[in-house]
Backbone as numpy.savetxt, mean C-alpha at the origin, in Angstrom:
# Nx Ny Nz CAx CAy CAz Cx Cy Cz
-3.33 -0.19 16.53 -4.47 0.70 16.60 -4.68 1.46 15.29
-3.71 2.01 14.76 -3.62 2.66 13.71 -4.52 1.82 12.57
-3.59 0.33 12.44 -4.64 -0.39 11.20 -5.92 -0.24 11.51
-6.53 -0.60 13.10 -7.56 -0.77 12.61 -8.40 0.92 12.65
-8.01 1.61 12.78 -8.30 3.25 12.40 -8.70 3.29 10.84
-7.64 2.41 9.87 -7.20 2.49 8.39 -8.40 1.90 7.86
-8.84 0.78 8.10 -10.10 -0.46 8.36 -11.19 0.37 8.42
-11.61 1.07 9.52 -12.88 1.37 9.55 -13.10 1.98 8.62
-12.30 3.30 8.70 -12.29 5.06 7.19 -12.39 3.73 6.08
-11.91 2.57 5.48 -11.84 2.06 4.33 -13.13 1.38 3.91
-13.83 1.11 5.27 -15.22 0.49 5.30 -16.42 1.28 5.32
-15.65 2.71 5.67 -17.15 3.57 5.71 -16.96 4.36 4.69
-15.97 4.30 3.73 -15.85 4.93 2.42 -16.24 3.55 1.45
-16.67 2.29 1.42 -17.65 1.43 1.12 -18.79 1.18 0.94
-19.11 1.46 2.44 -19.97 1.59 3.16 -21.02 2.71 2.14
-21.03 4.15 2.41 -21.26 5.24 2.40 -20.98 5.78 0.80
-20.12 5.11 0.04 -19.56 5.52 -1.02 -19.09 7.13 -1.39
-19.59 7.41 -2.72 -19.42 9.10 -2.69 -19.94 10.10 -2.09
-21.35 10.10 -1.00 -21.60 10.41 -0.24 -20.93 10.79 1.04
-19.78 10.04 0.97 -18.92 10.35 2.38 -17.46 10.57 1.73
-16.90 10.43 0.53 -15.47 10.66 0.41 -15.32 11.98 0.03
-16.08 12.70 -0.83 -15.89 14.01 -0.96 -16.01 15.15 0.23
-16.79 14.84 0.86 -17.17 15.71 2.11 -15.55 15.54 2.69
-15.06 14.76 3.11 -13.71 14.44 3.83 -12.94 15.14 2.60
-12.64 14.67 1.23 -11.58 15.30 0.20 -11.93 16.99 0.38
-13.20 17.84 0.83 -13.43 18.91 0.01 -12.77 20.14 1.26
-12.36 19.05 2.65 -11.27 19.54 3.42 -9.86 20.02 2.94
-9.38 19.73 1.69 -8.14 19.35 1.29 -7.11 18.98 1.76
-7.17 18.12 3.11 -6.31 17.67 3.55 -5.89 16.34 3.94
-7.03 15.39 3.53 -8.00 13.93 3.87 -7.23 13.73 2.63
-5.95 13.72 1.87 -5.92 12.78 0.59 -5.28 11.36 1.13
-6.15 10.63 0.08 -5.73 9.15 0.69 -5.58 8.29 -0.84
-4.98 8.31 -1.07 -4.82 7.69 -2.22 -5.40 5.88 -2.72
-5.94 5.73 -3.57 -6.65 4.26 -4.11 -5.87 3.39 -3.84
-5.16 2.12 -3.17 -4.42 1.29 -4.01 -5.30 -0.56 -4.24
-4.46 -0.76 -4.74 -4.96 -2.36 -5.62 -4.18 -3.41 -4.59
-4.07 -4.27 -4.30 -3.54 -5.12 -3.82 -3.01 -6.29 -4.35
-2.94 -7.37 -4.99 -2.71 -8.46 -5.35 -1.61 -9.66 -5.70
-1.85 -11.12 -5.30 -0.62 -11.74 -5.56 -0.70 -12.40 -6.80
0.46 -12.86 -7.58 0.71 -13.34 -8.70 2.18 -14.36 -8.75
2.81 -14.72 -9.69 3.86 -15.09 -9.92 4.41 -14.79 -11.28
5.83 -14.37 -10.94 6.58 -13.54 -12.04 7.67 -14.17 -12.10
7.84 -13.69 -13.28 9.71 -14.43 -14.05 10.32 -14.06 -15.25
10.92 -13.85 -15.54 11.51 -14.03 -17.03 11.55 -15.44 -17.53
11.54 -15.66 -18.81 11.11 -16.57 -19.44 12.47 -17.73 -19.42
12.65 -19.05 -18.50 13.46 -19.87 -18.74 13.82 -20.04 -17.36
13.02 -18.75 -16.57 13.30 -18.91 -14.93 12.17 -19.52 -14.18
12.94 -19.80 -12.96 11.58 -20.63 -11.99 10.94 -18.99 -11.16
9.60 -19.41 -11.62 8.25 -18.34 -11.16 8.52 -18.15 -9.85
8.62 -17.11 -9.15 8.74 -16.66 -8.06 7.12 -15.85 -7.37
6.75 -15.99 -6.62 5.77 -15.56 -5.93 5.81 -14.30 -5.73
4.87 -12.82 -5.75 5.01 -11.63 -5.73 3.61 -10.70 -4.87
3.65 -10.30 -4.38 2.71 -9.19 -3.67 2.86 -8.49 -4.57
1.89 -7.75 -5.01 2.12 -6.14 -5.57 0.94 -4.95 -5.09
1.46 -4.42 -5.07 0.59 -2.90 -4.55 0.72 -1.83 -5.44
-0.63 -1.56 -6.26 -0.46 -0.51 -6.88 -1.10 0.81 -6.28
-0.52 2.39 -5.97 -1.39 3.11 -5.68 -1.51 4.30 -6.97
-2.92 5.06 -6.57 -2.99 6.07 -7.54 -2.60 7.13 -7.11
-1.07 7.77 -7.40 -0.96 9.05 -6.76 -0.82 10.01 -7.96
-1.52 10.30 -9.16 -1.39 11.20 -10.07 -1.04 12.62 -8.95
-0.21 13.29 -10.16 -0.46 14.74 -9.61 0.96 14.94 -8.27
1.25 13.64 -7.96 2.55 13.82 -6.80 4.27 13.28 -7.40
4.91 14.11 -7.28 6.14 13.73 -8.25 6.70 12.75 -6.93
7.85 11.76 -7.90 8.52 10.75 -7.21 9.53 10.88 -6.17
9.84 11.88 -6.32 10.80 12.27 -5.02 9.66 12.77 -4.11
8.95 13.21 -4.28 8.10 13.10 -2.85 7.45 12.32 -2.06
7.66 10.67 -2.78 6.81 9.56 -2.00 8.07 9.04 -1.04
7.12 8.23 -0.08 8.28 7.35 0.73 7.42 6.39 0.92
8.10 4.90 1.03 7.63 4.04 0.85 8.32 2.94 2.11
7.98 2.90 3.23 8.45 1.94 4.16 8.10 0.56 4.45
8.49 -0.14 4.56 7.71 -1.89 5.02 8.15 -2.29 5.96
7.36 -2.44 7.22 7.69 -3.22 8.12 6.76 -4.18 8.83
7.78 -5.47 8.80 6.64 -7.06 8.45 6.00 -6.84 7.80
4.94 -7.22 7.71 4.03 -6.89 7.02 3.22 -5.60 6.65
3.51 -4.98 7.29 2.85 -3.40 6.84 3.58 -2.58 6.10
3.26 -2.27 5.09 3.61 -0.98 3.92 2.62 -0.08 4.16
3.90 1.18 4.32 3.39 2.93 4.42 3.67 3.20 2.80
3.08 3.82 2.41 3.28 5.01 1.44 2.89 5.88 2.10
3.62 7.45 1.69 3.65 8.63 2.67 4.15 9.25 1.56
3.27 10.66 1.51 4.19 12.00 0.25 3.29 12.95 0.45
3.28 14.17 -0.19 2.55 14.98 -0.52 2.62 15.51 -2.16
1.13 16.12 -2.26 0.63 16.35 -3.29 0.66 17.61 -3.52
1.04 18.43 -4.04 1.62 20.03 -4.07 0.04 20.65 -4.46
-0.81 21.76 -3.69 -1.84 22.55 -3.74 -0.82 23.46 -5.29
-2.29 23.16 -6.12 -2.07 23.90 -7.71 -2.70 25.25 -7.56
-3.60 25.65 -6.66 -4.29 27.07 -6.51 -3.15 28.33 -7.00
-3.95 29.07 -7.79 -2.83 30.17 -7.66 -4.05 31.09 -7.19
-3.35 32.55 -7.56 -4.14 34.14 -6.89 -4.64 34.48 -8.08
-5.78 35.18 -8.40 -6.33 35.87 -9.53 -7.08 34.91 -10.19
-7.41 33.41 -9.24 -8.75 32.51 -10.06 -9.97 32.54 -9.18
-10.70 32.14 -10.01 -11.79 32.26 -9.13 -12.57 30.57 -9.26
-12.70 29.88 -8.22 -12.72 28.44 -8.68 -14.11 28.32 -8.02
-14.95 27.51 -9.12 -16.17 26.74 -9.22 -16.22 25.93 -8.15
-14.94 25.02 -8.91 -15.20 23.69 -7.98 -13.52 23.13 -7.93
-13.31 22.08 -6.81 -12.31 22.13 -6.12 -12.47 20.53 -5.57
-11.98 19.67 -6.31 -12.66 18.26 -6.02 -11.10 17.42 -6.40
-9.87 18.09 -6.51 -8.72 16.86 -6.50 -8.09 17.92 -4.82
-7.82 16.73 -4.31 -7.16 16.23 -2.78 -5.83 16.77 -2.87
-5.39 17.32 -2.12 -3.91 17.75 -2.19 -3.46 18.20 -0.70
-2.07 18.28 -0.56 -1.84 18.03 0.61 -0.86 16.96 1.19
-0.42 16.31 2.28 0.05 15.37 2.84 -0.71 14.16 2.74
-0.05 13.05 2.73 -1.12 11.79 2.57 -0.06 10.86 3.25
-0.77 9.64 3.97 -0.74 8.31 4.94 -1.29 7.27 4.44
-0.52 5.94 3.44 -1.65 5.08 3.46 -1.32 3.86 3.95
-1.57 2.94 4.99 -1.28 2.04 5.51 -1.63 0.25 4.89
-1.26 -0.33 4.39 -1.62 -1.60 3.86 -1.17 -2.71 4.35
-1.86 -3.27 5.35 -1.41 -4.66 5.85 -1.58 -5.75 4.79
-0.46 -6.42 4.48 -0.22 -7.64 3.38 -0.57 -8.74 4.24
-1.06 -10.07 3.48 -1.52 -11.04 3.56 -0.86 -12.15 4.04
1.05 -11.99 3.67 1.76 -12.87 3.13 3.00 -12.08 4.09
4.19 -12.73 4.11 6.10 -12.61 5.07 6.29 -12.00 3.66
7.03 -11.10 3.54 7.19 -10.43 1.87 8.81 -10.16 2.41
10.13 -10.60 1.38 11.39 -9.77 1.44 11.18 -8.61 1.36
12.08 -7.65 2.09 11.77 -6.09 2.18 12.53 -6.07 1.23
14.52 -6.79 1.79 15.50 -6.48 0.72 15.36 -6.53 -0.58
14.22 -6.94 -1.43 14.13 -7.43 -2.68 13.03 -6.84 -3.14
12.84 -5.82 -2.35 11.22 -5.18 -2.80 12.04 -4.15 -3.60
11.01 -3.97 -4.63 11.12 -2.78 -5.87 9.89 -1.71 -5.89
10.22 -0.85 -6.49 8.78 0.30 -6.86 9.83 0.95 -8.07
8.10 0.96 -8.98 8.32 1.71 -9.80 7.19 2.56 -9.81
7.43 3.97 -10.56 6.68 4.99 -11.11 6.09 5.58 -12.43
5.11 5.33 -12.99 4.90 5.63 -14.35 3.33 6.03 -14.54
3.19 7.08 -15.33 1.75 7.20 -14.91 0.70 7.57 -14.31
1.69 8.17 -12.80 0.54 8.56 -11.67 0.52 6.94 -10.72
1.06 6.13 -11.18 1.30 4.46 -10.39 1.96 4.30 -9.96
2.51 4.27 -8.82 3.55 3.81 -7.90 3.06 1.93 -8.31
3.84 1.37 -8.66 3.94 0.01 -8.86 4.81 -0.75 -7.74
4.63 -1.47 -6.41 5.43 -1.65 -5.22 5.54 -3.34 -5.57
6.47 -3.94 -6.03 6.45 -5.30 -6.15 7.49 -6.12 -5.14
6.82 -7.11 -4.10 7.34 -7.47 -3.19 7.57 -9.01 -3.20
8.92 -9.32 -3.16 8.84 -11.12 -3.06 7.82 -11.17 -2.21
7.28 -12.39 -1.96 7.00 -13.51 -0.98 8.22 -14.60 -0.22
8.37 -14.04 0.62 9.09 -14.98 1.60 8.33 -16.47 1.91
8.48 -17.46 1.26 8.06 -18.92 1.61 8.71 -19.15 2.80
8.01 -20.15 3.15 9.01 -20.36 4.67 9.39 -21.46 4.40
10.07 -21.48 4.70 11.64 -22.67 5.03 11.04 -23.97 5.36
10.82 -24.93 4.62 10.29 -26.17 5.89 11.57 -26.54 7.03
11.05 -26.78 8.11 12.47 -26.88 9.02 12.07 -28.51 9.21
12.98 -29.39 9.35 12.46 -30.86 9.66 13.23 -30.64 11.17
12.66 -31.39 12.14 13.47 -31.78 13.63 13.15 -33.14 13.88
14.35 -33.91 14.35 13.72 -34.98 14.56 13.60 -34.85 16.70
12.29 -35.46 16.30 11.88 -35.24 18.37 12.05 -36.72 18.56
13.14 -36.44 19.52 12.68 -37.55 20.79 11.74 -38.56 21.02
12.20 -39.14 21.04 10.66 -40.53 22.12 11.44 -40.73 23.46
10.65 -40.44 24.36 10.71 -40.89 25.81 10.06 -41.95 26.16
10.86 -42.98 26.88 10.06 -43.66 27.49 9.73 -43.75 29.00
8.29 -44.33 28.38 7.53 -43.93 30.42 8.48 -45.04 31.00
8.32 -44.01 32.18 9.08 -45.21 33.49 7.88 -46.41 33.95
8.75 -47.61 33.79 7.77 -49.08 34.35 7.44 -49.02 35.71
């Protein structure tokens, strides 16, 4: 239920464009951070190319000990918060970066190793790079029955 909750908000912030994401951000509590999706193949040079998911999100502004990053089957959480910068004695215009707690749900395409998944941080980029689990060809040999005469 949840994904498809994630789905719609992602289609009506499409949909609707900046017309509808600020109204939700100017709550300050709606932060949902960008991410990228995509597969590739990676290696060091002399090795056999291995298949990779990667997920990049934009969390400028949130330090690394505050993200958490879970995968299960196929679904990756990122989860952190973004520390409110307001202090006392300003007087603010305008108020347009998101801060707060954040949820972002990403159903992958592909069986991804969890054990072998990495993230890195640089930038404001959580960089999440995930094998691809190929599947196994299994051979069986079946039976022949024969009909009764």
């Amino acid at each position: 239920m949840l994904v498809n909750i994630e789905r719609m908000r992602r289609d009506m912030d499409e949909l609707l464009g900046e017309s509808w994401a600020p109204a939700r951000a100017a709550r300050g509590s709606d932060f949902r951070p960008r991410v990228d999706v995509y597969y590739c193949e990676s290696g060091a040079a002399g090795e056999r190319p291995r298949p990779l998911a990667i997920v990049v999100a934009d969390i400028a502004g949130v330090a690394a000990d505050a993200v958490n990053v879970e995968l299960s089957g196929r679904m990756l959480v990122i989860s952190g918060q973004r520390p409110v910068r307001r202090t006392e004695g300003r007087a603010y215009q305008q108020v347009e970066i998101p801060t707060g707690s954040f949820r972002r749900a990403v159903e992958l395409g592909v069986d991804v190793d969890a054990d072998a998944a990495r993230a890195t941080f640089e930038d404001g980029l959580l960089r999440i790079e995930l094998p691809i689990q190929m599947p196994e060809p299994k051979a069986r040999k079946v039976p022949i029955e024969r009909s009764p005469e």
